[in-house]
C-alpha positions in Angstrom: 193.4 78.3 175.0 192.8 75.4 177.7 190.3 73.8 175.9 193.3 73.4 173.3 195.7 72.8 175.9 192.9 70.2 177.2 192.5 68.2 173.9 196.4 68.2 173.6 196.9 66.5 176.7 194.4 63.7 176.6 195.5 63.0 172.4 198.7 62.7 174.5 197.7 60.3 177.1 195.6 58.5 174.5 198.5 57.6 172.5 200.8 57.1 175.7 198.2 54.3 176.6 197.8 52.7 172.7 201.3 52.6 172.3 201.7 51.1 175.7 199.2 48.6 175.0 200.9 47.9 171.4 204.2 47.3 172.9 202.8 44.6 175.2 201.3 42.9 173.1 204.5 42.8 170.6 206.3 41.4 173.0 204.0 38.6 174.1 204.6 37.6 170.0 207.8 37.6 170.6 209.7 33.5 170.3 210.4 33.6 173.3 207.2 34.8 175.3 205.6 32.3 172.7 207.9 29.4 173.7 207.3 30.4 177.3 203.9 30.3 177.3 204.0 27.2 175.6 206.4 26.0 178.4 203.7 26.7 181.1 200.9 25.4 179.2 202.8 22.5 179.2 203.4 22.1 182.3 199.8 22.8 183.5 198.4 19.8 181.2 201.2 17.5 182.6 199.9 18.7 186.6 196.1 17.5 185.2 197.0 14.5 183.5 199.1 13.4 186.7 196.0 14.7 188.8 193.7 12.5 186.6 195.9 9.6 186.8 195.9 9.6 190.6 192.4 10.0 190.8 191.8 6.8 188.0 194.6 4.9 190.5 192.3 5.8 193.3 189.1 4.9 191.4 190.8 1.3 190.8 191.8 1.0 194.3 188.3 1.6 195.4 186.9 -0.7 192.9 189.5 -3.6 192.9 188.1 -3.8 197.3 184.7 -3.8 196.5 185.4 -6.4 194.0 187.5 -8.4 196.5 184.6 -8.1 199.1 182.0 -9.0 196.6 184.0 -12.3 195.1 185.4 -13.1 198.9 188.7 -12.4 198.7 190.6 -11.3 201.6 193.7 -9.3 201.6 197.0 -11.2 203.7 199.0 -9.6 205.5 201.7 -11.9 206.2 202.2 -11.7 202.5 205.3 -9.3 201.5 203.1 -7.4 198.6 200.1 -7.9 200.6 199.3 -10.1 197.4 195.0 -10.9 197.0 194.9 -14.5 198.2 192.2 -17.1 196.3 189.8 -18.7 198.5 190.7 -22.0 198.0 192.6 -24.4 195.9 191.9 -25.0 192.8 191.3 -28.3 191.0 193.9 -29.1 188.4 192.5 -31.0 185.3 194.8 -34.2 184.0 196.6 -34.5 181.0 196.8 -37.5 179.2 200.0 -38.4 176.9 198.4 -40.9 174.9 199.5 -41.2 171.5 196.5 -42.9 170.3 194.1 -40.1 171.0 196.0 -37.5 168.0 194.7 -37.2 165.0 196.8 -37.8 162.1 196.4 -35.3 159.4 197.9 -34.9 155.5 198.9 -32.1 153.9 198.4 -32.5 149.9 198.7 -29.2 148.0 196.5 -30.1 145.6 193.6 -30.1 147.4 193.9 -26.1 148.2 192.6 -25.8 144.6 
């Protein structure tokens, strides 16, 4: 008698627990646990592509001084944007306005064939 009272109540709790475990995982198919989790997925990918964006903003900060060091630019401070200042002037090359010095050239159609 209480081995059959025994195997009674654990086909009980057996099926107690697989239906509980059915029923959770119905409702996580459900639209709108789907659309949620989608939600939070989403959200997580934006937090690392912001995180990677900061640390690529921080990698170009780092590299844009050693390249300022190693090519001898100096940073300004009595610039507004604290703008990178060149070194030195540089030397502007002249332009000459002659008309003499243009080529002069004809278009004939015929000769495209």
């Amino acid at each position: 008698m209480f081995r059959r009272a025994f195997w009674f109540t654990a086909g009980a709790a057996a099926g107690v627990w697989a239906t509980t475990k059915v029923n959770r995982q119905l409702k996580k198919l459900t639209p709108e646990s789907l659309a949620a989790q989608a939600a939070d997925k989403a959200v997580e990918a934006g937090h690392r592509l912001k995180d990677f964006a900061l640390d690529v903003k921080a990698g170009m900060t780092q590299r844009e001084g050693e390249l300022n060091d190693a090519l001898g630019l100096h940073q300004d401070p009595d610039r507004p944007d604290n703008v990178t200042a060149l070194p030195g002037p540089r030397r502007t090359r002249a332009i000459q306005n002659d008309k003499t010095t243009h080529m002069k050239f004809s278009y004939d159609r015929n000769e495209d064939h």
